[in-house]
RODO-2510 file (C-alpha; in nm, 4 decimals, decimal comma):
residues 453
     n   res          X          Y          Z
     1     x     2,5943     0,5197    -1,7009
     2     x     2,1872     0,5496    -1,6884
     3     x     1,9984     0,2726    -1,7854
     4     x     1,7510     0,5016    -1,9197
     5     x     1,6909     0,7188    -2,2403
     6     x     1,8624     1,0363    -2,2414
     7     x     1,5204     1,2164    -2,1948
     8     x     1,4499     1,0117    -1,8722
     9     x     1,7738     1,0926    -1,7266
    10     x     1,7214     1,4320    -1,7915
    11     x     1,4050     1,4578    -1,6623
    12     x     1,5128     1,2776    -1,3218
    13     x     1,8467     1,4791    -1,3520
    14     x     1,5999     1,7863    -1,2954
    15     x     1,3297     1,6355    -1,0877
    16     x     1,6693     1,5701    -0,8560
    17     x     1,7490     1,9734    -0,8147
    18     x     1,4289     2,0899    -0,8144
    19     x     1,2580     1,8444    -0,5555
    20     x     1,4730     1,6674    -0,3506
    21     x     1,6562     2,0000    -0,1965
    22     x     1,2360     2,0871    -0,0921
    23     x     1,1681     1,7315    -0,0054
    24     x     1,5150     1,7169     0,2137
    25     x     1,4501     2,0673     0,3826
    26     x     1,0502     1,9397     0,5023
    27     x     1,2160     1,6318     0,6030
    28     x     1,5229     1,8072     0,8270
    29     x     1,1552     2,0164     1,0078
    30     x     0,9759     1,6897     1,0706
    31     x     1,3045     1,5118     1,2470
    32     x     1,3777     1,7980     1,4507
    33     x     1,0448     1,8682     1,5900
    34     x     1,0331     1,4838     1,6266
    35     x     1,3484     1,4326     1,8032
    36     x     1,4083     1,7934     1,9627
    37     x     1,2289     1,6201     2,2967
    38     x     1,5546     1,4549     2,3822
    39     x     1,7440     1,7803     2,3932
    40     x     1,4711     1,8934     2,6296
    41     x     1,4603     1,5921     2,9010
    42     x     1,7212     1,6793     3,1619
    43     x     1,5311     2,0443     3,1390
    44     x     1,2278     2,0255     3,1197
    45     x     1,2163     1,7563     3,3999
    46     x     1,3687     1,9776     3,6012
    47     x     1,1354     2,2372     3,5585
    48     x     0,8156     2,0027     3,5399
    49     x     0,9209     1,7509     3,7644
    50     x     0,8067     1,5139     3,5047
    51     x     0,9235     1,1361     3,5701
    52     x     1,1599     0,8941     3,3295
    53     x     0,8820     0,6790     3,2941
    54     x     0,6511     0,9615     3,2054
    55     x     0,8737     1,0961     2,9733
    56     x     0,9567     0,7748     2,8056
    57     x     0,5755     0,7193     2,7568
    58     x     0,4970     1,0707     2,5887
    59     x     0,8396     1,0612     2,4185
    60     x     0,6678     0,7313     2,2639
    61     x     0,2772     0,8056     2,2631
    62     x     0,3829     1,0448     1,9571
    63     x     0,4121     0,6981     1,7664
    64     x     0,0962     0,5662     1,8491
    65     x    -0,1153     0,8619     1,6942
    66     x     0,1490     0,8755     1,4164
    67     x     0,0477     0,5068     1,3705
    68     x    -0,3279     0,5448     1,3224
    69     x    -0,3598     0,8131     1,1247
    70     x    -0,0587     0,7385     0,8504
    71     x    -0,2651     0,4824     0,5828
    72     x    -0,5742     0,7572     0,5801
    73     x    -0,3295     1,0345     0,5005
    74     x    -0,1141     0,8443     0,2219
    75     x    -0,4377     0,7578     0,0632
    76     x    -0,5624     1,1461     0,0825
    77     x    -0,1903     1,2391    -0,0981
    78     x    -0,2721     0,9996    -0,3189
    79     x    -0,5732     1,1533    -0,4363
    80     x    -0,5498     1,5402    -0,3675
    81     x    -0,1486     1,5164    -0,4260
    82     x     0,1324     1,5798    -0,2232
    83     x     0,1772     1,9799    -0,3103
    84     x    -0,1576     2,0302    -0,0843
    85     x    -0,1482     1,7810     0,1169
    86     x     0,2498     1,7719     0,2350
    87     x     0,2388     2,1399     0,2711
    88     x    -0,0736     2,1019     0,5048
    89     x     0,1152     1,8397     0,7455
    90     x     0,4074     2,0813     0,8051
    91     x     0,2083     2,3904     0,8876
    92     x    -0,0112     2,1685     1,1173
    93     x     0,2865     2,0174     1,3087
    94     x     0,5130     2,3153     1,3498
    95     x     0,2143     2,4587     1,5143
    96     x     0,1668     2,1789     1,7631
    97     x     0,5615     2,1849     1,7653
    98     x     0,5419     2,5340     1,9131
    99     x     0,2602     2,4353     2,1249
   100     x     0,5120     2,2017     2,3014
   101     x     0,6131     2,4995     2,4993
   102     x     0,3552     2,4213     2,7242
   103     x     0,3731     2,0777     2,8312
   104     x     0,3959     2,2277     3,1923
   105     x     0,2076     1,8902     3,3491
   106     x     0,2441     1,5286     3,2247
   107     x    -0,1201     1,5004     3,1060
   108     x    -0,0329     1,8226     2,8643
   109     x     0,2757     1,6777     2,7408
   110     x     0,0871     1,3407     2,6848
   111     x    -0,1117     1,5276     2,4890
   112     x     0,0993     1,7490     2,2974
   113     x     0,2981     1,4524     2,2007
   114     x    -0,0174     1,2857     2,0660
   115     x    -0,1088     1,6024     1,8869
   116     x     0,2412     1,5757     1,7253
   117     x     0,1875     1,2558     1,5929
   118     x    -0,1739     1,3511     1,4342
   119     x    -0,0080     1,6540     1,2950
   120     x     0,2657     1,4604     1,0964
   121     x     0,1231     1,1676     1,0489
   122     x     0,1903     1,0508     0,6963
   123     x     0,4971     1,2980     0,5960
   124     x     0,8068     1,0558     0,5797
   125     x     0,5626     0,7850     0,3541
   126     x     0,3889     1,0647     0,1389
   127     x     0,7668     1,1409     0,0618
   128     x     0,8490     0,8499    -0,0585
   129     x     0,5131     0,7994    -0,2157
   130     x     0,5897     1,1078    -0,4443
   131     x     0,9360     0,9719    -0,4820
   132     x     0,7597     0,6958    -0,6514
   133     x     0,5595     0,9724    -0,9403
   134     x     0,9142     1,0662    -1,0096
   135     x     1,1988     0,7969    -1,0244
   136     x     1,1804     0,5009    -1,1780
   137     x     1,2601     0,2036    -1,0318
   138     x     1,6369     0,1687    -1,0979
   139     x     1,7329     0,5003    -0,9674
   140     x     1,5291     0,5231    -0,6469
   141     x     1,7368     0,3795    -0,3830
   142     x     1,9508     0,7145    -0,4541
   143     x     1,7048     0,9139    -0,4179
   144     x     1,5482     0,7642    -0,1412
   145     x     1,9179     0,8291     0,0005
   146     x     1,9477     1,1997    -0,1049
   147     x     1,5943     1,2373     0,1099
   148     x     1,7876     1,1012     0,4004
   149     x     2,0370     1,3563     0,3956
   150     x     1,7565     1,5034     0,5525
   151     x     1,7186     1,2904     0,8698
   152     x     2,1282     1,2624     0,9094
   153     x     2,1002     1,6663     0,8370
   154     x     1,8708     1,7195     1,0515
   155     x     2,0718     1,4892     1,3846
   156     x     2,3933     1,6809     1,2343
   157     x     2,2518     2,0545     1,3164
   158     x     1,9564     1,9618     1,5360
   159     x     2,2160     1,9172     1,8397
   160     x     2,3809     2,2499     1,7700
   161     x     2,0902     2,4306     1,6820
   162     x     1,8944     2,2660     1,9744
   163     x     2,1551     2,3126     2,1926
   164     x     2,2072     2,6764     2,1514
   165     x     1,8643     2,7489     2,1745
   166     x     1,8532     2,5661     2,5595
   167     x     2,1263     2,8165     2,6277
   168     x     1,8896     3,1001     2,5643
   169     x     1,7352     3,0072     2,9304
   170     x     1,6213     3,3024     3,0497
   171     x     1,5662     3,5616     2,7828
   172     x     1,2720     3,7155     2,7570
   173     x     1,1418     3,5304     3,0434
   174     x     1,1565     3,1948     2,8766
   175     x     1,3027     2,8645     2,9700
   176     x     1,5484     2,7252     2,6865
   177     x     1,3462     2,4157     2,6549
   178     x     1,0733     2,7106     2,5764
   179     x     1,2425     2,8659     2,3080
   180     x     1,3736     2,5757     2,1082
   181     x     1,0095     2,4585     2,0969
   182     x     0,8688     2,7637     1,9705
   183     x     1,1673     2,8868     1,7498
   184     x     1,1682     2,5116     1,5635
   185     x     0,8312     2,4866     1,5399
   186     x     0,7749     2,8379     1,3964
   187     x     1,0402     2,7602     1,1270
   188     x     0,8187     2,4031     1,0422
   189     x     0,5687     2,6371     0,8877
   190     x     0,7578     2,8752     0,7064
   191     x     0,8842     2,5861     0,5439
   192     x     0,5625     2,4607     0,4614
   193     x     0,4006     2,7777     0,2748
   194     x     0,7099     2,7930     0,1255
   195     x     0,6761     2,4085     0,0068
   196     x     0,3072     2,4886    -0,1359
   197     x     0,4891     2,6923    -0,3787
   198     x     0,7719     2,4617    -0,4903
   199     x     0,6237     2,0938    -0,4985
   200     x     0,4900     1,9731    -0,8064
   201     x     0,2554     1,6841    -0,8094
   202     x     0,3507     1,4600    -1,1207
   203     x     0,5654     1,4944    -1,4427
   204     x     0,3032     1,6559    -1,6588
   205     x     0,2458     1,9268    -1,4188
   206     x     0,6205     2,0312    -1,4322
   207     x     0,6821     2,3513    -1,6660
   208     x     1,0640     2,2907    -1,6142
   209     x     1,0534     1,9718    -1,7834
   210     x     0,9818     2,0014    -2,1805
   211     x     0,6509     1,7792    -2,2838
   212     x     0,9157     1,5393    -2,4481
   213     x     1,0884     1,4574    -2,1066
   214     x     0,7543     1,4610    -1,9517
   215     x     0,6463     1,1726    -2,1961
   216     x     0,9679     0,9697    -2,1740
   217     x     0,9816     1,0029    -1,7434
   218     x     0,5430     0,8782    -1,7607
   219     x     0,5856     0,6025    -2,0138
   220     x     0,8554     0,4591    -1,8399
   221     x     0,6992     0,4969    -1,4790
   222     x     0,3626     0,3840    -1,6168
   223     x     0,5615     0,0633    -1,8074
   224     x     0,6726    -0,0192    -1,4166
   225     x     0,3634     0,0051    -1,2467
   226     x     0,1515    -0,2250    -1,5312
   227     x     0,4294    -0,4665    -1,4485
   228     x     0,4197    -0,4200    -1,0894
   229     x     0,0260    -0,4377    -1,0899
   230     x     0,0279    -0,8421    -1,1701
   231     x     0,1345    -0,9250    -0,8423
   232     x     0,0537    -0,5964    -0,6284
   233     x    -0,2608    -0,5602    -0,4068
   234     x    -0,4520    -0,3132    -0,5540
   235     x    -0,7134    -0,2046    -0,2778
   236     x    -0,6366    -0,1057     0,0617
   237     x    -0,8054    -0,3731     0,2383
   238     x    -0,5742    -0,6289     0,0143
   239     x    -0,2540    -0,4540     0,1192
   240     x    -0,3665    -0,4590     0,4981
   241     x    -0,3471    -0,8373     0,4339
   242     x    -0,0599    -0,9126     0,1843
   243     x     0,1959    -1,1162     0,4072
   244     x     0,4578    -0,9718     0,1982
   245     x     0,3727    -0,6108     0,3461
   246     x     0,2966    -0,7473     0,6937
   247     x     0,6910    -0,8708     0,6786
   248     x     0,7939    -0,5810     0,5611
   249     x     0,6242    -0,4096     0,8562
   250     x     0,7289    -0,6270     1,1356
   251     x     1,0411    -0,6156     0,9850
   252     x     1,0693    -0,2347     1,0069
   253     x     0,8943    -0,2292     1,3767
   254     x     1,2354    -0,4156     1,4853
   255     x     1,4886    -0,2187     1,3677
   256     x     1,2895     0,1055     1,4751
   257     x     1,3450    -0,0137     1,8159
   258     x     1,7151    -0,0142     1,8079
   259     x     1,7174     0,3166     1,5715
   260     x     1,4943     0,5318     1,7952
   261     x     1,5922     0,3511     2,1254
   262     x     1,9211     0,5395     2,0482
   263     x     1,8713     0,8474     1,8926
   264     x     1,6314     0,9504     2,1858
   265     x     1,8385     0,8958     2,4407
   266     x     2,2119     0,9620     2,2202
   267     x     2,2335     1,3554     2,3858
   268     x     2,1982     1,1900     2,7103
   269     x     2,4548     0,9629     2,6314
   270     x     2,6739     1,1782     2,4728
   271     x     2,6650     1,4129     2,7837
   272     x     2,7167     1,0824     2,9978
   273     x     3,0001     1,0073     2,8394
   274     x     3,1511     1,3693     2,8317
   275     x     3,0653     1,4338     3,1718
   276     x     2,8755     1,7599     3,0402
   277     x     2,5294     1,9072     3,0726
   278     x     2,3405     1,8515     2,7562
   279     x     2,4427     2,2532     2,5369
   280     x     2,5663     2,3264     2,2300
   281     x     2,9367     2,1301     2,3174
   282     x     2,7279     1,8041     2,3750
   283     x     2,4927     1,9067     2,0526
   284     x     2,7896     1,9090     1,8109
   285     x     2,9659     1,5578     1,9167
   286     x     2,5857     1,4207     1,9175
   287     x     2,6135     1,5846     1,5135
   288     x     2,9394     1,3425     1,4656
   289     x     2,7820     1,0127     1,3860
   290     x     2,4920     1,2225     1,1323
   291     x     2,8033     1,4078     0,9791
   292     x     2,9650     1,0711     0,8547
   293     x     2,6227     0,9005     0,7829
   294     x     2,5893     1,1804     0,5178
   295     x     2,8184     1,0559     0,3039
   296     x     2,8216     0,6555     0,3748
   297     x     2,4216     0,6785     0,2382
   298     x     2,5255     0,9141    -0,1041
   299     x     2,7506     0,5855    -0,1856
   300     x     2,5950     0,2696    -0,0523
   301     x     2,2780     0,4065    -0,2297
   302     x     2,4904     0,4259    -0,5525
   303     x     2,5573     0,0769    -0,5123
   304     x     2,2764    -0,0560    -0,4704
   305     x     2,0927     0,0645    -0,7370
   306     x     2,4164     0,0290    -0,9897
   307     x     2,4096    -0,3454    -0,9043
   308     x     2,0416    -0,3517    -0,8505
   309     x     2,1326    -0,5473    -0,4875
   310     x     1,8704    -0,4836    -0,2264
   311     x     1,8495    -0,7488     0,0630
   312     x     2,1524    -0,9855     0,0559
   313     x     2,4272    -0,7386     0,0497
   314     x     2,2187    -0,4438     0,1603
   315     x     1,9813    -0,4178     0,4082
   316     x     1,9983    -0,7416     0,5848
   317     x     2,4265    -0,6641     0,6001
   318     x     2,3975    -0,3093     0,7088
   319     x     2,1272    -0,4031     1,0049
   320     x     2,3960    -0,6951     1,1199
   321     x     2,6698    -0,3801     1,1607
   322     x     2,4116    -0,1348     1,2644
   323     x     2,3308    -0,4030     1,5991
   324     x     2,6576    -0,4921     1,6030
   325     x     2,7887    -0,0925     1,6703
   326     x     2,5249    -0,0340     1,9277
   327     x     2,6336    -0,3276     2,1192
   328     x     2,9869    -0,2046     2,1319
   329     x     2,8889     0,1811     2,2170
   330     x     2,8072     0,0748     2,5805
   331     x     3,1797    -0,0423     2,6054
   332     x     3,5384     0,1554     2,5419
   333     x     3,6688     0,5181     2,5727
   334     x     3,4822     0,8264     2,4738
   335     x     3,5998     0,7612     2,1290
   336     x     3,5340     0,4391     2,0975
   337     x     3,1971     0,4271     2,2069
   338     x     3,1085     0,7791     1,9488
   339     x     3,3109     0,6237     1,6828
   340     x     3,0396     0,2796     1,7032
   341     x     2,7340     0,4986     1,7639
   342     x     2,8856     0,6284     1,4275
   343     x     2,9090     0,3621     1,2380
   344     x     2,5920     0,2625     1,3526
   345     x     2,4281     0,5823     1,2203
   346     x     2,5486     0,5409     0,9332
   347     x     2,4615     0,1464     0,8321
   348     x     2,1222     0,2265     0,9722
   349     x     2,0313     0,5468     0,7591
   350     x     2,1679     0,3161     0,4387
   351     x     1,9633     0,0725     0,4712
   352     x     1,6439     0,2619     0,5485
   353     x     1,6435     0,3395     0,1772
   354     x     1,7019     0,0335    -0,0123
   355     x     1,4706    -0,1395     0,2270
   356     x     1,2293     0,1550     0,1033
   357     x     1,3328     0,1011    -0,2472
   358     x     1,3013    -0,3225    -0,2187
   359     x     0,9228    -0,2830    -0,0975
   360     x     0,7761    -0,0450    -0,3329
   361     x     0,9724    -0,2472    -0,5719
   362     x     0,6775    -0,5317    -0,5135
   363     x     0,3588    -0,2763    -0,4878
   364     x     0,2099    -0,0497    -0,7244
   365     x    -0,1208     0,2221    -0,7636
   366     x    -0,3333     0,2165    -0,4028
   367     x    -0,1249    -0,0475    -0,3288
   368     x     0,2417     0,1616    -0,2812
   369     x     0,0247     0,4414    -0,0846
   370     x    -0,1057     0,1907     0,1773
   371     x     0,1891    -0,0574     0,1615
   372     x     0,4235     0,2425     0,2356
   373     x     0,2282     0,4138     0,4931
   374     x     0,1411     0,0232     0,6624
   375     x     0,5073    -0,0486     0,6703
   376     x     0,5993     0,3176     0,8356
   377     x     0,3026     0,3174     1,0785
   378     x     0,3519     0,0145     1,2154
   379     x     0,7457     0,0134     1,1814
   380     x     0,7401     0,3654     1,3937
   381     x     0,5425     0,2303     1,6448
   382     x     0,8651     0,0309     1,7442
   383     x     0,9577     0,4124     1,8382
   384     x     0,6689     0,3923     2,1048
   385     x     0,8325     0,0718     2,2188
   386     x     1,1792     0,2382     2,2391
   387     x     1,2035     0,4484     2,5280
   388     x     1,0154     0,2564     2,7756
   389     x     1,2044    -0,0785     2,6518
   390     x     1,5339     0,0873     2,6873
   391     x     1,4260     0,2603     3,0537
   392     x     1,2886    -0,0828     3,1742
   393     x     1,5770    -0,3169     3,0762
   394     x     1,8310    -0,0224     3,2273
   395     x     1,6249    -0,0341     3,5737
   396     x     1,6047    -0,3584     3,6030
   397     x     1,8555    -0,5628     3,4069
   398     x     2,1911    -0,3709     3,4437
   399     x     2,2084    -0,0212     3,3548
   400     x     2,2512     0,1448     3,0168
   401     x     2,4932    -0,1205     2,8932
   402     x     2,2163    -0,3607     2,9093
   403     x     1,9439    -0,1117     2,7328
   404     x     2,2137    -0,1000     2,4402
   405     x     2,2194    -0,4861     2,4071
   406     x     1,8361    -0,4943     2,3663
   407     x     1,8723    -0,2468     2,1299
   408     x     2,1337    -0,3927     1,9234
   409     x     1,9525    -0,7187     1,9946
   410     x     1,6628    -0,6226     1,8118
   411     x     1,8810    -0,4504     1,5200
   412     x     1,9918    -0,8285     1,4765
   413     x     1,6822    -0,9810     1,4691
   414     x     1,5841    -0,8092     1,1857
   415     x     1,8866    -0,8783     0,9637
   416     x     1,8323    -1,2252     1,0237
   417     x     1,4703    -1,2189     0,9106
   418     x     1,5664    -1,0148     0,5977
   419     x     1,8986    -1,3122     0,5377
   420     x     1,6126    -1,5624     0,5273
   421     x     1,3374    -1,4078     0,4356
   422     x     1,0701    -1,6630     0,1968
   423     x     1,2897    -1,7586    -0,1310
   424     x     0,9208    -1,6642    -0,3056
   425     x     0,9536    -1,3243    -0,1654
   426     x     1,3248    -1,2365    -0,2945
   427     x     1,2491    -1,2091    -0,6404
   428     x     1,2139    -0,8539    -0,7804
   429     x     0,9208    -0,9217    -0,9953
   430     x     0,8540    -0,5228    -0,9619
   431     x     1,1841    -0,3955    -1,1002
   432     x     1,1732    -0,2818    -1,4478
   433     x     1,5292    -0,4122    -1,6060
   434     x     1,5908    -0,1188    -1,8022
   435     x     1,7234    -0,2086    -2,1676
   436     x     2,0650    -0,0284    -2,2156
   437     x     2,0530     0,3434    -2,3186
   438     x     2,2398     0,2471    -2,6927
   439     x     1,9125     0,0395    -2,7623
   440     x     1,6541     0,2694    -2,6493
   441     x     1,4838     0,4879    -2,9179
   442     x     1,2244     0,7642    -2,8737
   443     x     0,8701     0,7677    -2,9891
   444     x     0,8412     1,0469    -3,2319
   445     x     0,5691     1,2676    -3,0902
   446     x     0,5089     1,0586    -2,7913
   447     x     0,8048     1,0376    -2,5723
   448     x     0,7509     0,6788    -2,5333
   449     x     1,0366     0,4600    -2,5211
   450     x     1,0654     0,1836    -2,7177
   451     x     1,3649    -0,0701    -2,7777
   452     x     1,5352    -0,0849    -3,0900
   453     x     1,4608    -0,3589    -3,2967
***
């Protein structure tokens, strides 16, 4: 049952069809011109001659750029809205996506990947930004989940898609590496235009919602954020210094190692461990882990916010299994080892969300935009760290067994800072406890919600 008026629910019930398939779609582009690289190594080293070490240092540099430039955009979506200014981020990427095509040289792929990361910089936290204009507090875990149908969706038909396009090799006088670049990119800004015309900035802008359930959805948004504001930073430069949102961030940085350590390199594994060239066979068993992540996230999501459990049961338990699987992928049969990369998938995509949901739980107004982009930035530079951690520790410490323990390592290490994280800190003092649908009453006129006395 909701915990909200029936108006509310209805509103979110429609903000859910109309935004989130958008939202999910964008978000499917931005992973697969973000991970589509790791299709491409064994080819396009072939054909470029480009090194492992290069290619773990432009498969990273992507975060660095990404990094620097995410705050600044969250505070322009803030401002101008995301309709403009999400829309603008997916044309510019998919055409420095397609652009990709001709990293030829390790200085151009370098700086292609750098490009990338200016391009997209501030997507993934002006999502969840706009997630906040539209779901309270109580339901956003779940729809911080539904969004990450789009990541999982986009590792469950990247490989094929990916995959088949390297098997075009050849036609037209392209390489396949060429054509996925180009063909995936291209599609980035089609989605984008298309985006422009389907995104809708805040409640009162939405002519499929009548004024009454865009009332009822602001007062009880606006009702969270006055309560939120008490103990939120509310400039930028006060969020860059909360120790709250530094944890959160340093938190986030370690488990991005373990997650992007291994989905970089998981086709190459994959192929490893089928003894097959990285194609469209490898592409769909690299899909297998995303597949069943799809639906573990639609439930633990439920879950969480049902209970209103975030960190002890959550996040902290799901990181702990996440390290756990990676550790055991580097041991076993074929099955066993996709079977723990799947599991793994799938208790790191569920906690990405409530860990999303606990933070903006604790920020609200500037705050949220720069504690949500600070937290990403910073987290997703642990996806610069990634590849060259994982290529170091397998040259020199014992093969890719030992890269997985460093990855799973650091998966650990962040459970264990969330399990005893400050007592101060655990308390939700930004979650508004909704009062019980049966004693909620509607404004007349207003929309408001008040509780009955």
């Amino acid at each position: 049952m909701s915990p909200y008026s029936t108006l509310v629910t209805a509103a979110v019930g429609k903000a859910r069809w109309r935004l989130l398939p958008m939202l999910i779609v964008m978000y499917i582009m931005s992973i697969l011109d973000r991970v589509n690289v790791g299709f491409a190594k064994s080819a396009l080293q072939i054909d470029t001659g480009i090194s492992d070490s290069a290619f773990a240092l432009g498969a990273g540099i992507f975060f660095v750029s990404y990094a620097l430039f995410e705050v600044p955009s969250n505070v322009i979506l803030s401002r101008v809205g995301p309709r403009i200014w999400l829309s603008r981020i997916m044309v510019s990427w998919g055409l420095v996506a397609s652009a990709m095509m001709f990293a030829t040289t390790e200085t151009s792929f370098y700086a292609l990947r750098f490009l990338l990361g200016i391009a997209e910089a501030g997507f993934y936290p002006g999502v969840l930004l706009t997630q906040t204009y539209w779901f309270p507090a109580q339901v956003r875990a779940q729809a911080n989940g539904i969004l990450l149908f789009g990541f999982a969706g986009a590792l469950v038909i990247g490989g094929p898609v990916s995959g088949a396009l390297l098997d075009m090799h050849g036609i037209g006088g392209l390489k396949g590496w060429e054509w996925m670049f180009l063909i995936e990119g291209v599609m980035a800004v089609v989605v984008g235009l298309v985006a422009f015309f389907v995104i809708v900035d805040r409640p009162q802008h939405a002519k499929w919602l009548t004024p009454a359930e865009q009332n009822a959805l602001q007062a009880v948004l606006d009702e969270e954020a006055a309560k939120k504001s008490v103990h939120s930073p509310q400039t930028v430069w006060q969020t860059l210094r909360n120790p709250k949102v530094m944890f959160f961030a340093l938190n986030f940085f370690i488990v991005q190692i373990a997650a992007y350590g291994l989905i970089f390199y998981l086709p190459t594994q994959v192929a490893q461990i089928m003894g097959q060239k990285i194609g469209l066979t490898v592409g769909l068993v690299t899909s297998i882990p995303w597949l069943l992540a799809l639906f573990v996230v639609f439930f633990v999501t439920r879950w969480s916010d049902r209970h209103h459990e975030r960190r002890r049961v959550t996040v902290a338990s799901l990181y702990t299994v996440f390290g756990v699987c990676v550790c055991l992928s580097a041991h076993g049969s074929p099955i066993f080892a996709i079977a723990a990369l799947s599991v793994g998938a799938s208790t790191y995509l569920s906690g990405t969300p409530i860990f999303y949901a606990f933070l903006s739980e604790r920020l609200s107004g500037l705050g949220i935009a720069t504690g949500i982009a600070l937290v990403n930035s910073i987290g997703n530079l642990g996806g610069f760290v990634a590849p060259s951690l994982r290529t170091h520790v397998e040259q020199h410490h014992g093969g890719s067994a030992a890269g997985l323990y460093a990855l799973g390592s650091a998966a650990l290490l962040a459970a264990l800072m969330l399990a005893l994280m400050p007592r101060g800190w655990r308390t939700v003092v930004a979650a508004t406890r909704a009062v019980p649908r049966e004693r909620m009453a509607v404004r007349e006129g207003a929309g408001g919600i008040l509780p009955k006395a």
